[in-house]
C-alpha positions as CSV (number, residue, x, y, z in Angstrom):
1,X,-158.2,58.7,-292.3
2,X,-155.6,59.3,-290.1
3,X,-152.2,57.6,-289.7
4,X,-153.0,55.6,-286.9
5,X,-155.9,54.5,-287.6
6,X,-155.1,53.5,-291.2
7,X,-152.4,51.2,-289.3
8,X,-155.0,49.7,-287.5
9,X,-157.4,49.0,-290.1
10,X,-154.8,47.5,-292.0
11,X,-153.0,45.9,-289.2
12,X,-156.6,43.7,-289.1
13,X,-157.1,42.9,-292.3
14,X,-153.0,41.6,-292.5
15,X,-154.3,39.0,-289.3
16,X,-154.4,35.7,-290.5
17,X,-157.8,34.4,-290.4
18,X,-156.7,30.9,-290.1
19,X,-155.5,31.1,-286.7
20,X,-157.7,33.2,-284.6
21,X,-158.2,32.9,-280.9
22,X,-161.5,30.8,-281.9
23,X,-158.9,27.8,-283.3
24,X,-155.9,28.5,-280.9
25,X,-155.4,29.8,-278.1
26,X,-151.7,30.2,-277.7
27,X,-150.1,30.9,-281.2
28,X,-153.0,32.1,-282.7
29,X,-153.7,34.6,-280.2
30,X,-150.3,36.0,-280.6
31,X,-150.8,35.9,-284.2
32,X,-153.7,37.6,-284.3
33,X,-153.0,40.5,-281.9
34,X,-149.3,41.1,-283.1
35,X,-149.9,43.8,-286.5
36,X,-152.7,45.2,-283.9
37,X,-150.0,45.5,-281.6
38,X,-147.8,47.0,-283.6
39,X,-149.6,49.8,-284.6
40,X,-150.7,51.1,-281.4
41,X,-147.1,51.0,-280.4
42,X,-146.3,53.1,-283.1
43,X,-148.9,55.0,-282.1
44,X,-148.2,55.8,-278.1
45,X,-144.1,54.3,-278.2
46,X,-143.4,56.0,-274.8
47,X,-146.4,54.1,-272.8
48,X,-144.9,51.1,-274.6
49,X,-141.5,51.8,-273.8
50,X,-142.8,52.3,-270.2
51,X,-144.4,49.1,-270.0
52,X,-141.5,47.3,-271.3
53,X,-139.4,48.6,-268.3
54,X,-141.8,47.7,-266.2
55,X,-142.3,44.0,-267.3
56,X,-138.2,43.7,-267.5
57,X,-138.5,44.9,-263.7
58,X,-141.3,43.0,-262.5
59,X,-139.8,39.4,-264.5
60,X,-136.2,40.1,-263.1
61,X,-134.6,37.2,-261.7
62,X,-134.8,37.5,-257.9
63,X,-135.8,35.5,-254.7
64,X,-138.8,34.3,-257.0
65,X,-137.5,33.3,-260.3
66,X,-139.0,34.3,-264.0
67,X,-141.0,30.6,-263.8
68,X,-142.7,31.3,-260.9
69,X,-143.0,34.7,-262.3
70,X,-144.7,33.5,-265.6
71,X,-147.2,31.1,-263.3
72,X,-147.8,33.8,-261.6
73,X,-148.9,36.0,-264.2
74,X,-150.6,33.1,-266.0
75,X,-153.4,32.7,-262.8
76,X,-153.7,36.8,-262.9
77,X,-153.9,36.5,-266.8
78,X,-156.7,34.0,-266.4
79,X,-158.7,35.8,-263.9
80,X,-158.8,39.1,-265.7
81,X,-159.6,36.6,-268.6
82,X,-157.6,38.0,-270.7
83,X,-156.8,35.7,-273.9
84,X,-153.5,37.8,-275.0
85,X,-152.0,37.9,-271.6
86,X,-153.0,34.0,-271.2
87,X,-151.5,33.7,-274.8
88,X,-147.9,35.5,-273.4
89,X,-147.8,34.1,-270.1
90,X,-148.7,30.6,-271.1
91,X,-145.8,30.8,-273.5
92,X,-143.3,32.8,-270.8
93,X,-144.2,29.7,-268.7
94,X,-143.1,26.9,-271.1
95,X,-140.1,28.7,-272.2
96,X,-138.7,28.9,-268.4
97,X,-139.6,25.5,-267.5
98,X,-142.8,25.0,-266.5
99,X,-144.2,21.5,-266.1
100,X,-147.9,20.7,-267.3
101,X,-148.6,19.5,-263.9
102,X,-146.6,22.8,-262.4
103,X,-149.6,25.0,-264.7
104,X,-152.5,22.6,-264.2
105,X,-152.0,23.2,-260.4
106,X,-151.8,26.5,-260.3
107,X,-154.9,26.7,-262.7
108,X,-156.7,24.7,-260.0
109,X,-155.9,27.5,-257.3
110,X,-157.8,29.5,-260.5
111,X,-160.7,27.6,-260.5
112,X,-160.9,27.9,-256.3
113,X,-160.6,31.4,-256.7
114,X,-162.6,32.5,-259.7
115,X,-165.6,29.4,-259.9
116,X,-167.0,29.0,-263.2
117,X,-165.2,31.7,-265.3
118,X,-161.8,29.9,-264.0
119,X,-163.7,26.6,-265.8
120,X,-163.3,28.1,-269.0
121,X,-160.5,30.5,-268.9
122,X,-158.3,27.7,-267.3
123,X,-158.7,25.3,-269.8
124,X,-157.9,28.0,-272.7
125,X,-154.5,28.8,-270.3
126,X,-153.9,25.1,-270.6
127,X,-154.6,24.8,-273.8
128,X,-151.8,28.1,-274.7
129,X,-149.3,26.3,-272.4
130,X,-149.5,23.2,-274.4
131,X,-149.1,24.6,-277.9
132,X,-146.1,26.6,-276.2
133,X,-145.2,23.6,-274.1
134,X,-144.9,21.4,-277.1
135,X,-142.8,24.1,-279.5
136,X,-140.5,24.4,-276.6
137,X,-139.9,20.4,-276.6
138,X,-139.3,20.4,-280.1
139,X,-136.5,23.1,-279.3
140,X,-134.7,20.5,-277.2
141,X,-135.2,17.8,-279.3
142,X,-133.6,19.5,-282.4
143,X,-130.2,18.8,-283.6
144,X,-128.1,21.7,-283.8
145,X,-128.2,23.3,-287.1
């Protein structure tokens, strides 16, 4: 078996079953994707480096700023329905400062856009946002340590 594949195959069976994409669809998404993940980036680490330019690039503070830039992302994410890019984005948007009324709207533009498939891939983006929404909250709530 070869090196990358032996990664792989034991990237999946080092997931935690517990939180899946089927129980969570922020954290556990993340969760489940991330030894995945790392193997394939161990596997092609210049596309990867690539992509990470790109994504520094494309989030870059400018006229539009990285909240916008996550809500952004978060309706594309939801129309390619794509579970780990709603699982990212849903977290990039908490973490800048998106309201749950700020995501539910823009999931609404999803839902005029895409019909039905926006009726389920919206509510799983909400869903992300609020696990990330929440963890963020705590953040700010937190003494100092």
């Amino acid at each position: 078996m070869s090196l990358v594949v032996a990664d792989y195959v034991r990237a999946m069976s080092e997931s935690d079953a517990a939180h899946t994409h089927e129980t969570s669809h922020g954290v556990g998404v993340q969760q489940a994707l991330k030894h995945p993940a790392v193997a394939l980036r161990r596997a092609i680490p210049g596309v990867y480096e690539g992509f990470n330019h790109l994504h520094s690039e494309a989030f870059a503070e400018g006229v539009l700023s990285r909240k916008d830039k996550e809500l952004i992302a978060l309706a594309i994410a939801v129309a390619q329905q794509c579970d780990g890019c709603i699982a990212s984005h849903a977290r990039g948007a908490a973490k800048f400062g998106a309201t749950p009324q700020e995501v539910a709207e823009t999931l609404g533009v999803n839902i005029l856009m895409m019909g039905g498939p926006g009726t389920v891939y919206g509510p799983r983006a909400f869903a992300a946002f609020a696990e990330f929404y929440e963890i963020e909250q705590a953040k700010q709530t937190s003494p100092p340590s």
